[in-house]
C-alpha positions as a LaTeX table, in Angstrom:
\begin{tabular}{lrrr}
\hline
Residue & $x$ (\AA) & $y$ (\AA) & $z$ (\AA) \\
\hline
Unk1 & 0.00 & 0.00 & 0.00 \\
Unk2 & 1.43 & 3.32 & $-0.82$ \\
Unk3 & 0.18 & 6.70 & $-0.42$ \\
Unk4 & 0.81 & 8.85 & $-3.86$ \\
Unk5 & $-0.60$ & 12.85 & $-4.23$ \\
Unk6 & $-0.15$ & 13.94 & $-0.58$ \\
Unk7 & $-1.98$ & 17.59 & 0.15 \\
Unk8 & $-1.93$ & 19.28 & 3.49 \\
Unk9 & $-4.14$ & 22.50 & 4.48 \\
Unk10 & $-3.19$ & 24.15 & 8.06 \\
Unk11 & $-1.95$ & 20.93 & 9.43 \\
Unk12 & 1.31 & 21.34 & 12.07 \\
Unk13 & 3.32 & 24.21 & 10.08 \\
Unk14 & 1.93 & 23.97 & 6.87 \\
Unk15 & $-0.45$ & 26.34 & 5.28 \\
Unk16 & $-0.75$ & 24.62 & 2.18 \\
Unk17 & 1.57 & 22.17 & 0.94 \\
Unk18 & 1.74 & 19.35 & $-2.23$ \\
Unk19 & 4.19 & 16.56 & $-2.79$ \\
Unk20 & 3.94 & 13.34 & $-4.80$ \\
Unk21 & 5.44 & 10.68 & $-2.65$ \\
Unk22 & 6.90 & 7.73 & $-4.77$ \\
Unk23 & 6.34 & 4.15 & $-4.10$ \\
Unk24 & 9.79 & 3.41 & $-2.76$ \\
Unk25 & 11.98 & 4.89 & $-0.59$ \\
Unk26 & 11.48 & 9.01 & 0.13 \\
Unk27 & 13.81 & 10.74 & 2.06 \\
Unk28 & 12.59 & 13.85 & 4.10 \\
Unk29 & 15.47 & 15.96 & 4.67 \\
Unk30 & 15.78 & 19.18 & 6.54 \\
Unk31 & 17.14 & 20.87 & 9.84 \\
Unk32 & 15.14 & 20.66 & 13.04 \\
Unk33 & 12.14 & 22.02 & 13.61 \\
Unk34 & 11.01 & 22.59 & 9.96 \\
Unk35 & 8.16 & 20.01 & 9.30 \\
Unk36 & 9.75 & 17.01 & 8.16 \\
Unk37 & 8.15 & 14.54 & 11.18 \\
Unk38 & 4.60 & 16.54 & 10.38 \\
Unk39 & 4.35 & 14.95 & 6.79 \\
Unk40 & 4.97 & 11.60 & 8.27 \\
Unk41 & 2.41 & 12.10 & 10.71 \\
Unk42 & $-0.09$ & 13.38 & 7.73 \\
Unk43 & 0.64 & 10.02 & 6.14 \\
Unk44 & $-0.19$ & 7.79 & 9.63 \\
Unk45 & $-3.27$ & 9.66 & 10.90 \\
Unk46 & $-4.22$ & 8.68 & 7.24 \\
Unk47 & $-4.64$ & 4.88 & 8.88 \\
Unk48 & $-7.64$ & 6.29 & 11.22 \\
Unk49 & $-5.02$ & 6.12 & 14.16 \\
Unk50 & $-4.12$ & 8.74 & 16.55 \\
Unk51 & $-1.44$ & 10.41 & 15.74 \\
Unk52 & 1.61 & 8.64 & 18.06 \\
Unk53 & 2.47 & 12.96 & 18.27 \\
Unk54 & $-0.24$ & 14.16 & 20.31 \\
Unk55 & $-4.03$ & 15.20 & 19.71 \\
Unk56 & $-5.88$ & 15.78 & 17.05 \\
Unk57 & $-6.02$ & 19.52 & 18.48 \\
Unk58 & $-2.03$ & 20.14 & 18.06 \\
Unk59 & $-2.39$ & 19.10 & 14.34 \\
Unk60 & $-4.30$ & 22.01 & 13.46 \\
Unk61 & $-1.93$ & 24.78 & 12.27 \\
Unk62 & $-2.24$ & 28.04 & 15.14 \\
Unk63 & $-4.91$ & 30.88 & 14.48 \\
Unk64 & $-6.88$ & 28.18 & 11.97 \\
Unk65 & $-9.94$ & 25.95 & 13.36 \\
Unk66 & $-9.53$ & 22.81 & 11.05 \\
Unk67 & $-6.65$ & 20.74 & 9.16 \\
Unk68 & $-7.37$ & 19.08 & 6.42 \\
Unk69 & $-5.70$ & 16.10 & 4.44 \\
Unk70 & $-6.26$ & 15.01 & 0.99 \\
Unk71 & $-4.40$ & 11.94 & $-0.43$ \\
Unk72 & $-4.64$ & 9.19 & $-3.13$ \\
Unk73 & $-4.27$ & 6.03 & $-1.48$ \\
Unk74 & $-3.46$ & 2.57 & $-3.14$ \\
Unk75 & $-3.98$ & $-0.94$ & $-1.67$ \\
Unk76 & $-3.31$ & $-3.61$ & $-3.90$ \\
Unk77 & $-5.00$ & $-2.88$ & $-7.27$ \\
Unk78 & $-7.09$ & $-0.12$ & $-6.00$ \\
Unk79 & $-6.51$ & 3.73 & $-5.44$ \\
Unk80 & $-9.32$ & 5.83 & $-4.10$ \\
Unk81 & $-9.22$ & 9.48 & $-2.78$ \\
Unk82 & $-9.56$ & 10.42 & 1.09 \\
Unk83 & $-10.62$ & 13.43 & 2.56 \\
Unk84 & $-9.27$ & 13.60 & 6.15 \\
Unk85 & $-10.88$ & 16.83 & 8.20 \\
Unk86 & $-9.25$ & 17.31 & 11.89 \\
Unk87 & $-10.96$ & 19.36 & 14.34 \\
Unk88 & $-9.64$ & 19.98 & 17.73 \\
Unk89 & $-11.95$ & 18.62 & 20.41 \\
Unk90 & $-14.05$ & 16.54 & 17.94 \\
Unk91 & $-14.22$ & 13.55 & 16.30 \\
Unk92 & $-12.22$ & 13.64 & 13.13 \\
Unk93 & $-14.17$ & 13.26 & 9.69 \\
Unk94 & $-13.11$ & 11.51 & 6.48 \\
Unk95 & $-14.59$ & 11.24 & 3.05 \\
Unk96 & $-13.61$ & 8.19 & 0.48 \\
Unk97 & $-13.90$ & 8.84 & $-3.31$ \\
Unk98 & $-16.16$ & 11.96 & $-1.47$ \\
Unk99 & $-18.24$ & 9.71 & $-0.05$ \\
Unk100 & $-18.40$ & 10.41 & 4.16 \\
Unk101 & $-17.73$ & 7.19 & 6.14 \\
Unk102 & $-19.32$ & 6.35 & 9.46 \\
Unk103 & $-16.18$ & 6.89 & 11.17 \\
Unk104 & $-12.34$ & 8.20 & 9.89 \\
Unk105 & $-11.44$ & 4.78 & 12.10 \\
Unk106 & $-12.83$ & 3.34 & 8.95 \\
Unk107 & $-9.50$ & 4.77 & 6.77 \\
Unk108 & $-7.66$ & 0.98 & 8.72 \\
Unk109 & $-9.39$ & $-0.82$ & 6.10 \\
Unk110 & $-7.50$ & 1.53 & 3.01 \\
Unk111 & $-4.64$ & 2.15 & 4.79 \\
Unk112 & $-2.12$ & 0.91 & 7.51 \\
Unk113 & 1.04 & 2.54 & 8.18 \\
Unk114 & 4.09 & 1.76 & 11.07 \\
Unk115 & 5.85 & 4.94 & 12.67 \\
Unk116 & 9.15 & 4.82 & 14.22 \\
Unk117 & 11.00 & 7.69 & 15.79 \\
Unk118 & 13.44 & 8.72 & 18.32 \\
Unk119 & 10.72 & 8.69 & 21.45 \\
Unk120 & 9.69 & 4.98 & 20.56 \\
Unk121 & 12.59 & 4.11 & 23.19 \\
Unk122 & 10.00 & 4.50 & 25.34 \\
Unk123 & 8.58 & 1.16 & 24.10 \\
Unk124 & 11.29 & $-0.67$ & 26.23 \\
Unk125 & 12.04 & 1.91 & 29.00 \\
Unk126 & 8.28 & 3.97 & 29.13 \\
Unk127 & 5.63 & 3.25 & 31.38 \\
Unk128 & 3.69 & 0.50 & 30.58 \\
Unk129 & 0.87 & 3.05 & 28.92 \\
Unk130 & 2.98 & 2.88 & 25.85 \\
Unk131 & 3.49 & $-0.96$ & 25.45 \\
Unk132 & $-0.88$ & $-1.16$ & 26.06 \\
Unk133 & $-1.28$ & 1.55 & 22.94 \\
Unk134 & 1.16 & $-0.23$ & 20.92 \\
Unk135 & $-0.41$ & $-3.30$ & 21.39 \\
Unk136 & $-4.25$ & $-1.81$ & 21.01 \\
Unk137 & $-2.87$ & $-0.08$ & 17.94 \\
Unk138 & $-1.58$ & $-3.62$ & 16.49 \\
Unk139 & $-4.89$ & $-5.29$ & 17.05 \\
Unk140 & $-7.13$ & $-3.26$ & 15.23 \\
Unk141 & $-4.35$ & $-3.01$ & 12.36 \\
Unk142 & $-4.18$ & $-6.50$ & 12.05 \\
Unk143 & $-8.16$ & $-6.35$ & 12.09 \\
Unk144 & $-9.93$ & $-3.01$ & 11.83 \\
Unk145 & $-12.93$ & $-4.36$ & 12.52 \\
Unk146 & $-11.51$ & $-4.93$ & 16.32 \\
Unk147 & $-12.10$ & $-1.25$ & 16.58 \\
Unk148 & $-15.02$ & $-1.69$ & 18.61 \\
Unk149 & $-13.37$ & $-4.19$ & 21.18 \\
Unk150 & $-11.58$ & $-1.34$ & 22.70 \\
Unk151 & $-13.85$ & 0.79 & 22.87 \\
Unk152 & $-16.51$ & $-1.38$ & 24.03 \\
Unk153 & $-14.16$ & $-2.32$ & 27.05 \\
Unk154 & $-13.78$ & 2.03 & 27.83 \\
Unk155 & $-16.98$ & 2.37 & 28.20 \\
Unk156 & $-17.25$ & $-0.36$ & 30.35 \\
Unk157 & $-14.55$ & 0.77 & 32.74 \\
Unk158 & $-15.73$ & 4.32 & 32.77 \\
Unk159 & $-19.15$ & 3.71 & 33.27 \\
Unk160 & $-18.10$ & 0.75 & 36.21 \\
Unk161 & $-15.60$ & 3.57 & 37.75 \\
Unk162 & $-18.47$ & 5.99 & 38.43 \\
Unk163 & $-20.64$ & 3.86 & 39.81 \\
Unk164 & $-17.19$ & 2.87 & 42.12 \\
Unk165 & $-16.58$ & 6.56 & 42.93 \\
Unk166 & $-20.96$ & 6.92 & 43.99 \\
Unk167 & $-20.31$ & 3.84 & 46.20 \\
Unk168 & $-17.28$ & 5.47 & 47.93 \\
Unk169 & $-18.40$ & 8.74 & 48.48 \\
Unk170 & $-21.96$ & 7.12 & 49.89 \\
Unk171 & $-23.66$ & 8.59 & 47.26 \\
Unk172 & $-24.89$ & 5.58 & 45.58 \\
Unk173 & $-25.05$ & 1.58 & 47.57 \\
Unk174 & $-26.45$ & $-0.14$ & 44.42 \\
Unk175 & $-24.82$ & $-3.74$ & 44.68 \\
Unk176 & $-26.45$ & $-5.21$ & 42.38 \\
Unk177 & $-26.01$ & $-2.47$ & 39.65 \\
Unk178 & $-22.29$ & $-3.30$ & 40.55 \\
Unk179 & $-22.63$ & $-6.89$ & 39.84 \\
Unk180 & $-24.23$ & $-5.96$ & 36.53 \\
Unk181 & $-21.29$ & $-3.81$ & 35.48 \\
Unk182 & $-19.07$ & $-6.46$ & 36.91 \\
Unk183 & $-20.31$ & $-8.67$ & 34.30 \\
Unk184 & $-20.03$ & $-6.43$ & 31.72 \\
Unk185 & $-16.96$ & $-5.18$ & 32.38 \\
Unk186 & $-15.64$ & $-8.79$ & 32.51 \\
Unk187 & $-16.43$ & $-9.80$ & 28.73 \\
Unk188 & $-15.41$ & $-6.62$ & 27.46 \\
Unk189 & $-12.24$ & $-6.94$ & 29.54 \\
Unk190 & $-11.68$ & $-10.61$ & 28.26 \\
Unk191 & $-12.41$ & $-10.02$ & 24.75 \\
Unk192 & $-9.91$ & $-6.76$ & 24.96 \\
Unk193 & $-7.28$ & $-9.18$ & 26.72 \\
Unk194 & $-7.57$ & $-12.06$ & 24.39 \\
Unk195 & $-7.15$ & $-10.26$ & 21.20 \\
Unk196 & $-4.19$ & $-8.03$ & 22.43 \\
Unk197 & $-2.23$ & $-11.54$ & 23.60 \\
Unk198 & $-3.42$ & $-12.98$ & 19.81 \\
Unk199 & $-1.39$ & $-10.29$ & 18.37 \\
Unk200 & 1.50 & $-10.50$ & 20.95 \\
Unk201 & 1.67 & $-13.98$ & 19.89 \\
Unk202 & 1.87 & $-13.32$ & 16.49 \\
Unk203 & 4.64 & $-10.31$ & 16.53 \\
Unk204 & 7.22 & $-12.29$ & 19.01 \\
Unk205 & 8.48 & $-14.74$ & 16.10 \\
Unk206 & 9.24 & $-11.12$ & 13.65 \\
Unk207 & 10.23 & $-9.21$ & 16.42 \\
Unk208 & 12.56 & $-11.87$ & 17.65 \\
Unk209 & 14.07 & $-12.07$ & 14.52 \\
Unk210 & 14.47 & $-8.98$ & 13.98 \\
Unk211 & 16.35 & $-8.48$ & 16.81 \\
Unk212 & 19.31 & $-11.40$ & 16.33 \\
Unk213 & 19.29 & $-9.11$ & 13.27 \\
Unk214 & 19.96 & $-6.21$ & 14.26 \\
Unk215 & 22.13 & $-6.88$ & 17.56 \\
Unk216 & 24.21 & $-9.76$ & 15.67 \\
Unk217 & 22.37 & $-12.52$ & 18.18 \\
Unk218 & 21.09 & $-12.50$ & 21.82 \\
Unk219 & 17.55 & $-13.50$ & 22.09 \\
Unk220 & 14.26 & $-11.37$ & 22.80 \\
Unk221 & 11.48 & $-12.02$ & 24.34 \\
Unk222 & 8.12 & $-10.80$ & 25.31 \\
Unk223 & 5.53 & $-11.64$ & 27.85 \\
Unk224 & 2.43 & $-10.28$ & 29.21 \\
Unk225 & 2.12 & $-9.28$ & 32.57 \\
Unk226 & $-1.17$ & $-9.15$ & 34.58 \\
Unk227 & $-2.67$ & $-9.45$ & 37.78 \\
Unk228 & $-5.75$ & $-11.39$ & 36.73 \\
Unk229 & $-4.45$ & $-13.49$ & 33.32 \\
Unk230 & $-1.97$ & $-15.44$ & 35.61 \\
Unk231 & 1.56 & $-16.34$ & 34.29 \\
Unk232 & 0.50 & $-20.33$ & 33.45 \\
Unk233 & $-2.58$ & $-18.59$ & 31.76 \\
Unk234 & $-0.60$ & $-15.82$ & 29.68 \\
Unk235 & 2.33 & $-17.92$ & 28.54 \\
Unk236 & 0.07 & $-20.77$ & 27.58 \\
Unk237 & $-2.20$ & $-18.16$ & 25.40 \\
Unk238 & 0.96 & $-16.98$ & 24.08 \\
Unk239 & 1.90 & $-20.50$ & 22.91 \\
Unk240 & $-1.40$ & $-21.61$ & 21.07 \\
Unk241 & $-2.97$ & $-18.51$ & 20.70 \\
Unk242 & $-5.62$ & $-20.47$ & 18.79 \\
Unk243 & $-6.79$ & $-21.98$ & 22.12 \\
Unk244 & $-7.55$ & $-18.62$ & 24.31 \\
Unk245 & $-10.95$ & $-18.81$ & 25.30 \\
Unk246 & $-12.39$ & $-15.53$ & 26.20 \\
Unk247 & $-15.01$ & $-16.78$ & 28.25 \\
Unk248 & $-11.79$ & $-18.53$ & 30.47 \\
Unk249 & $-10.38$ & $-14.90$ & 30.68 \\
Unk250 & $-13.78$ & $-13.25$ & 32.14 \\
Unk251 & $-13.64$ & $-16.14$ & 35.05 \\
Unk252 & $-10.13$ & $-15.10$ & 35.88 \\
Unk253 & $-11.12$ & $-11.55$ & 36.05 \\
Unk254 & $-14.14$ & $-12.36$ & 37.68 \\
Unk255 & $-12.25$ & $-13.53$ & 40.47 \\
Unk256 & $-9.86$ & $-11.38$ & 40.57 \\
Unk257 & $-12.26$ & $-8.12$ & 41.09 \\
Unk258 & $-13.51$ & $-10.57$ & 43.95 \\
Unk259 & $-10.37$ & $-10.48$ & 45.54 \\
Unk260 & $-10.10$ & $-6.56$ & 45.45 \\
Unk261 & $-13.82$ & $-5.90$ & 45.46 \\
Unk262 & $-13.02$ & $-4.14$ & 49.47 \\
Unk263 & $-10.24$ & $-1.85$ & 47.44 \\
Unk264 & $-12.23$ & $-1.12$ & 45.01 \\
Unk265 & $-14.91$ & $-0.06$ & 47.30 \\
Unk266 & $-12.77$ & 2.49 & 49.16 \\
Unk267 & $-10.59$ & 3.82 & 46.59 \\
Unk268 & $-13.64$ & 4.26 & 43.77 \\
Unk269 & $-12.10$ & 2.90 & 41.10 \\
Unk270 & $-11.53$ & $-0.20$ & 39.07 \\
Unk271 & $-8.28$ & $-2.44$ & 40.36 \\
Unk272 & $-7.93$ & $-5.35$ & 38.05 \\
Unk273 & $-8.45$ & $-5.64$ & 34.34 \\
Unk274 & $-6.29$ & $-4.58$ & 30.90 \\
Unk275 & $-6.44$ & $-0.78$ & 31.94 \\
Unk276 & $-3.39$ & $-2.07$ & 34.52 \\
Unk277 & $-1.54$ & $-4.78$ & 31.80 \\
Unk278 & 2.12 & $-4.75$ & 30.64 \\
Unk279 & 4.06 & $-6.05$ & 28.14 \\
Unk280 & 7.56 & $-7.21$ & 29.58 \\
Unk281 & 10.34 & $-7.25$ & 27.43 \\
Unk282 & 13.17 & $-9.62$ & 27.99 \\
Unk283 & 16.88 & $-9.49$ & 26.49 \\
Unk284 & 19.96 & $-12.17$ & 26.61 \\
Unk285 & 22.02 & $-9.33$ & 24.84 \\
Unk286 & 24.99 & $-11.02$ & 22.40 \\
Unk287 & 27.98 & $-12.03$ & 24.90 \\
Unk288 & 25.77 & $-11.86$ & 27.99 \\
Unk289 & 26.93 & $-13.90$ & 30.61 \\
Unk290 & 23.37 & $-13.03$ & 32.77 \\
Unk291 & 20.97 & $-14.85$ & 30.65 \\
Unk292 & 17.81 & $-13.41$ & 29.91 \\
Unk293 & 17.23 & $-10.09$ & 31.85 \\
Unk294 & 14.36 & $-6.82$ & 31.87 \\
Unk295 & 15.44 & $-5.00$ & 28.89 \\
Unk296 & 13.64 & $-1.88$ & 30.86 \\
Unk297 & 15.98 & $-2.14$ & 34.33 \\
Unk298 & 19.41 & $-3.79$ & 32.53 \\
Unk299 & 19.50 & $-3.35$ & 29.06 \\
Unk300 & 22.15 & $-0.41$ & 27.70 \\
Unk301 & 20.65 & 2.15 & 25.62 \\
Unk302 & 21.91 & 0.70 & 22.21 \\
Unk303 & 20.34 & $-2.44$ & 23.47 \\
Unk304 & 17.40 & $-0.76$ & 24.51 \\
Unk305 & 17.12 & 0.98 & 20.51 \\
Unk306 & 18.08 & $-2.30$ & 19.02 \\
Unk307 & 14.65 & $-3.71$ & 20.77 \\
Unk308 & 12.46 & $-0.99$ & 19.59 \\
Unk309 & 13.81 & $-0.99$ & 16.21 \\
Unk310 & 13.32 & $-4.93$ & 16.14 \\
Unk311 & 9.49 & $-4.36$ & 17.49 \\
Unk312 & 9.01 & $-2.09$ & 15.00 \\
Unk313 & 10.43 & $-3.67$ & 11.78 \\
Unk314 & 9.12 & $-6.95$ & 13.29 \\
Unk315 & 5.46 & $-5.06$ & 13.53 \\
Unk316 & 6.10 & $-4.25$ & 9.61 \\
Unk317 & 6.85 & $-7.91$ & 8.84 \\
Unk318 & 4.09 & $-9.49$ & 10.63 \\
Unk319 & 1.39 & $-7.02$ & 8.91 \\
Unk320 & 3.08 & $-7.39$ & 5.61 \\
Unk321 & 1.89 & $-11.16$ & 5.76 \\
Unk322 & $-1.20$ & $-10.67$ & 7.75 \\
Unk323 & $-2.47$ & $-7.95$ & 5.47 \\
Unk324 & $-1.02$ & $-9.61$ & 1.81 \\
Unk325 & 0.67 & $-5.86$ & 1.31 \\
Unk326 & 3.34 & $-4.04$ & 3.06 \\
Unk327 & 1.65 & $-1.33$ & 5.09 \\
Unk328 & 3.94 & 1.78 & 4.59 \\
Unk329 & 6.98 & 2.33 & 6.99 \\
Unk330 & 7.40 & 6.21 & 8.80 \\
Unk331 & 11.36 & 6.61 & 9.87 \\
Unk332 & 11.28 & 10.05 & 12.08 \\
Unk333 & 14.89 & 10.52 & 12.26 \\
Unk334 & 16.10 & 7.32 & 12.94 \\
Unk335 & 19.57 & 7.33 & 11.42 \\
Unk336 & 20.50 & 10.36 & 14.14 \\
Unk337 & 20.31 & 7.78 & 16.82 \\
Unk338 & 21.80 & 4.73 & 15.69 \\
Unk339 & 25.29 & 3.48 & 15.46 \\
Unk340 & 27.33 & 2.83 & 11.75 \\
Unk341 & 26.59 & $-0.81$ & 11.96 \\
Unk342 & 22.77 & $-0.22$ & 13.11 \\
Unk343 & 22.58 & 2.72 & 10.09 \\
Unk344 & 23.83 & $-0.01$ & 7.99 \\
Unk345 & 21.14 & $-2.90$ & 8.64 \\
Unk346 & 18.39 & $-0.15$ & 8.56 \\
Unk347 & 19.91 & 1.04 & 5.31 \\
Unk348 & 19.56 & $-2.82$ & 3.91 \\
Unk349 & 16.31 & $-3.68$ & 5.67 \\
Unk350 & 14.04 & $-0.60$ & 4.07 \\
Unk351 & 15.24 & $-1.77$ & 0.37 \\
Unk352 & 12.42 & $-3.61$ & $-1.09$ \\
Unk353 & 10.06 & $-3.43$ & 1.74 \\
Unk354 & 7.70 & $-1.23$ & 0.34 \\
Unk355 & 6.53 & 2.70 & 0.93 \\
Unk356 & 9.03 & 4.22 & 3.02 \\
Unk357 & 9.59 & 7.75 & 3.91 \\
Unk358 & 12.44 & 8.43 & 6.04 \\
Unk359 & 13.20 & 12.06 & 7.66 \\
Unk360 & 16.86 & 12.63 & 8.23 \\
Unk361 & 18.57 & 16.11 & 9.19 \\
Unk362 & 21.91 & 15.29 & 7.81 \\
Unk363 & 21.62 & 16.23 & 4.80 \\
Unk364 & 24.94 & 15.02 & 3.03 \\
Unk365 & 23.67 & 11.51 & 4.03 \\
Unk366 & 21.72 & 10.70 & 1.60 \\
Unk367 & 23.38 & 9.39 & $-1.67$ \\
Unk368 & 24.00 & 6.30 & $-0.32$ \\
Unk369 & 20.64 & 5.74 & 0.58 \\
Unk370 & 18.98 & 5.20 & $-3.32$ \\
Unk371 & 15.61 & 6.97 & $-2.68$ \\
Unk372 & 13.48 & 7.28 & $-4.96$ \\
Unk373 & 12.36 & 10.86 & $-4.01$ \\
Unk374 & 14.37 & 13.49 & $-2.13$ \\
Unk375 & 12.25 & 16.06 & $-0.73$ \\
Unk376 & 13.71 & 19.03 & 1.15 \\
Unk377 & 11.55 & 20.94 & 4.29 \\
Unk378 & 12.14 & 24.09 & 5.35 \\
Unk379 & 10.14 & 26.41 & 7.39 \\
Unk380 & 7.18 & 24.33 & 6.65 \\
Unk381 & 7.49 & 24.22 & 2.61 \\
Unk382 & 8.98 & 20.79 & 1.32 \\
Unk383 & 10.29 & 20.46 & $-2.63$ \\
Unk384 & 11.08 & 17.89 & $-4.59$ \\
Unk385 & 15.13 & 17.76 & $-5.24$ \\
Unk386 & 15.69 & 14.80 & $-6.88$ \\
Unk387 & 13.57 & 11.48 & $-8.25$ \\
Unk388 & 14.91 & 8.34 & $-9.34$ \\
\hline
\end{tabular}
């Protein structure tokens, strides 16, 4: 999939702005600070994702009260037009050959995209409200349709949490409304948890890979941790993923809440479920002599940027096969943060693999690279310098 006539109005720094991106490699280059991430972002938000940047509100260019995106989009044998219109506070709104969808979430079916930049360290060392978004994000990528099982479980939690918070503060003593939204709250919480360790399951083999790639061996691994899906439970999900049962999952949570049902009670909130899940990553780093370790707590920094990049690329691979077409690959600056030998498997890797832009600041960098557009951004203009 590949996204071709690219036009922004008032999004980030641009006021109005036009580029054909080619189906290969393009190379963004530019100093800091003059809109090369923002086109990348144009091109993911173009998925129906959040932008991994910020809110829809910090996309719209200052003193203007929309952005607006307009692209022709290919997937497979078919190229329609999207009209993407971002408002700041609202939902945002998309048309399709100008026909208005239900939702712009609806834009995962046309197009799917991966974004990696320099904050996606955070992946390994972040909190674990990163890993849970990456993971949510990967779900309904894999299948937009799973759109709804997230959401479903939000309003589930939010509307169980108030009815916590009336208990606590004496203003409502409704048990049995409680043990409504406990049920509730239980399948939406088990279908939420049983497709996010699905898609662990399927990214561990390509991010794995990737990673004895890209670090010249060591192993990596991933696990999910939770107070309700036990260890025994998780890692045998994570080994026949075709044998979670979600109805299994709701039990477990059902008995967990039990066991923090006087918590929950005083503090007004919810205490168990996927709203407190992690993903732990593990590393036996090449020449290690500890075995495998918490990448988060003992991994070096190159270590810690080797795993990213590996969950990243490996994210690319998986979707490539789930999806029959390469979803297209955003590099924010990348190259500035990686060692010669790491610029050098990144350099091979991105050859071949499809739509790729890649933003770089060093600007002599590039010949070895063989894009097949060089664009150049400053002060929120971008031209086209050379095409191969």
């Amino acid at each position: 999939m590949r996204v071709g006539a690219l036009s922004l109005e008032n999004f980030r720094n641009y006021e109005l702005q036009k580029v054909e991106l080619r189906p290969g490699l393009n190379l963004i280059l530019g100093r800091n600070a003059q809109g090369k991430t923002n086109l990348l972002e144009a091109v993911y938000r173009l998925s129906g994702l959040a932008s991994p940047r910020g809110p829809d509100s910090l996309l719209v260019r200052e003193g203007a009260e929309t952005a607006l995106i307009h692209a022709d989009v290919t997937r497979g044998s078919r190229t329609v037009h999207v009209d993407m219109e971002l408002r700041g506070g609202r939902a945002a709104r998309a048309l399709i050959n100008r026909k208005a969808v239900p939702s712009a979430k609806a834009l995962g079916e046309l197009a799917v995209s991966v974004f990696f930049g320099p904050d996606e360290l955070s992946l390994v060392k972040g909190s674990p409200d990163g890993r849970r978004r990456f993971l949510d994000d990967l779900v309904v990528k894999l299948r937009p349709a799973q759109v709804s099982i997230r959401r479903d479980f939000e309003r589930a939690l939010k509307q169980r949490n108030a009815l916590l918070r009336g208990m606590a503060r004496g203003t409502q003593s409704d048990q049995g409304s409680l043990e409504v939204w406990d049920e509730t709250f239980c399948s939406a919480a088990a279908a939420l948890g049983a497709a996010r360790l699905r898609a662990l399951a399927a990214l561990i083999p390509f991010a794995s890979r990737r990673y004895r790639e890209i670090a010249g061996g060591g192993e990596l691994d991933l696990t999910y941790v939770s107070s309700w899906c036990l260890p025994d439970a998780a890692a045998a999900a994570l080994s026949d993923p075709d044998e979670i049962d979600p109805v299994q999952l709701a039990a477990l949570l059902a008995d967990r809440i039990s066991q923090v049902r006087r918590g929950e009670l005083e503090r007004g909130m919810t205490l168990a479920g996927p709203q407190r899940d992690d993903v732990n990553v593990g590393l036996d780093s090449p020449g290690s002599a500890f075995g495998m370790l918490d990448a988060r707590n003992f991994a070096s920094q190159g270590d810690q940027r080797s795993t990213a990049l590996a969950l990243k690329i490996g994210e690319h691979d998986l979707l490539s096969g789930a999806l029959d077409d390469a979803p297209i690959l955003l590099l924010d600056d990348v190259f500035s943060e990686l060692d010669p030998q790491r610029r050098r498997w990144l350099r091979d890797a991105v050859r071949g693999i499809g739509q790729t832009l890649l933003s770089s600041a060093e600007v002599d960098s590039y010949q070895s690279l063989e894009a097949e557009a060089v664009f150049e951004v400053s002060q929120g203009m971008a031209r086209l310098l050379e095409a191969g």
